[in-house]
C-alpha positions in Angstrom: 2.1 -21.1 1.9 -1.3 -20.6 4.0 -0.3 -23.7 6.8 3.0 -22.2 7.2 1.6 -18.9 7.8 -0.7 -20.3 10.4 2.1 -22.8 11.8 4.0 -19.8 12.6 1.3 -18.2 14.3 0.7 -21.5 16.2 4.5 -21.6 16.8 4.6 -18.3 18.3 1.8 -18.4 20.7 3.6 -21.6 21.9 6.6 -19.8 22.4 4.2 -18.1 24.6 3.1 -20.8 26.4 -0.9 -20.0 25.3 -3.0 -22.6 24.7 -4.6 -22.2 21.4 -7.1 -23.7 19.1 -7.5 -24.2 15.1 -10.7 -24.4 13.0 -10.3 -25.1 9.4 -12.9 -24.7 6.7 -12.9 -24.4 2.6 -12.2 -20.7 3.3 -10.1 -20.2 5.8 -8.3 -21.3 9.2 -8.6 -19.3 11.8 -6.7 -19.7 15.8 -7.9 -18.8 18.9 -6.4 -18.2 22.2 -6.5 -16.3 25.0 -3.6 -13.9 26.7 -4.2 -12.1 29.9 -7.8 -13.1 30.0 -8.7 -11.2 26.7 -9.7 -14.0 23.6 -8.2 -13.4 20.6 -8.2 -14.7 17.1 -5.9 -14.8 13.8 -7.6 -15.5 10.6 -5.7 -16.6 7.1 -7.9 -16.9 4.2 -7.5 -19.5 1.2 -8.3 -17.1 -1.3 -5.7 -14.2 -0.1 -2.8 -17.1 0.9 -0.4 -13.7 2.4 -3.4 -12.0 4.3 -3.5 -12.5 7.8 -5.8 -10.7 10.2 -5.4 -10.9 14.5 -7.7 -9.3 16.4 -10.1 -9.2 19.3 -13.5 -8.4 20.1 -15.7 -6.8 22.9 -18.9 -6.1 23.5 -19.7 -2.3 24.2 -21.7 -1.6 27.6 -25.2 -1.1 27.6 -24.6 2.8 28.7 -22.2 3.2 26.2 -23.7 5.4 23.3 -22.4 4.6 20.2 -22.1 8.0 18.6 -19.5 8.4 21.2 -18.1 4.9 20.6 -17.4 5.4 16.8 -16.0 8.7 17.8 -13.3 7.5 19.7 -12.9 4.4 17.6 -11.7 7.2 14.5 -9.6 9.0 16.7 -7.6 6.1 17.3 -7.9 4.6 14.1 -5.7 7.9 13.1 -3.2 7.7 16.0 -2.6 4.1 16.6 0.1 2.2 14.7 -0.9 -1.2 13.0 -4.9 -1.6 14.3 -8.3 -0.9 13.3 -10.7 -0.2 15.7 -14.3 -0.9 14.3 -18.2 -0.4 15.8 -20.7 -2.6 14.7 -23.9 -0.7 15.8 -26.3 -4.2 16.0 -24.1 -6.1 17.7 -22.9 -3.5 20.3 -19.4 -4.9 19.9 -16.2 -3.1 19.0 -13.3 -5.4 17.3 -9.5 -4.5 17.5 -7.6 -5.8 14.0 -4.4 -5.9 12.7 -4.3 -6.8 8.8 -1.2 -7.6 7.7 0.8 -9.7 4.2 3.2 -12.6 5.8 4.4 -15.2 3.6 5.7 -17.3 5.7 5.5 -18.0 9.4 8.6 -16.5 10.9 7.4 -13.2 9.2 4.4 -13.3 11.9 5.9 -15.4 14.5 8.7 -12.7 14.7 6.4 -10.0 15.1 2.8 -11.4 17.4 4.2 -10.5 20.6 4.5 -6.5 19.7 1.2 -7.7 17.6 -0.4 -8.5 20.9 0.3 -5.5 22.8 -0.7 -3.1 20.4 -4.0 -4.6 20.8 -4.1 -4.8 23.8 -3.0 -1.2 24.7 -5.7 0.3 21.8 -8.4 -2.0 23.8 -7.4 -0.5 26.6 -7.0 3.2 25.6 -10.6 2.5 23.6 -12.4 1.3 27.1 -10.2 3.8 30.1 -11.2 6.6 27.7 -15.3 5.8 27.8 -14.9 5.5 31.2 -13.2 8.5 32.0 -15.7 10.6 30.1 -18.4 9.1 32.2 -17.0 11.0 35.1 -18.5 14.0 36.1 
């Protein structure tokens, strides 16, 4: 049940044309790609066979204080549809997640490219709006 999860993932960022790449352990396979210059990553554990999370991560800039970070990462955790938006103070990075149950491929493979852009737009929306309130 896992592989096919991940073969649909795989399938569907072929469909895609994006080059990816797969790293299997005893607990889990995760993918890796890139679209539009961002990296991204989809993990399916071998404990949890229907759990599937895609994401990406970014490192917070130096000026950036995270008070004001985790902030804005709650506001959009209650507006967006689908993502998480989490701050991990030590590592001054900020990951974008969407958790979801598939148990099969086509169940993600029918859904990664509106998977994608919700990422992408909360990324967005996360970084334009630090910026913005930088400006005097």
């Amino acid at each position: 049940m896992i592989e096919e999860v991940v073969r649909g993932i795989e399938a569907a960022l072929d469909e895609e044309w994006l080059l990816h790449d797969r790293d299997d352990d005893e607990d889990s396979f995760r993918v890796s790609f890139k679209s539009e210059g961002a990296r991204f990553f989809a993990i399916a554990y071998r404990d949890d066979p229907t759990f599937v999370m895609i994401g990406s991560g970014w490192t917070l800039p130096d000026d950036v204080e995270f008070a004001e970070a985790i902030e804005l990462a709650n506001k959009l955790n209650a507006r967006k549809k689908l993502v998480k938006v989490a701050v991990w103070e030590e590592e001054r990075d900020v990951l974008f997640t969407i958790e979801t149950l598939a148990a099969t491929g086509d169940e993600i493979q029918q859904h990664m490219e509106r998977i994608l852009d919700v990422l992408r737009d909360t990324a967005q929306s996360f970084f334009t709006t630090l910026r913005s309130d930088d400006t005097p």
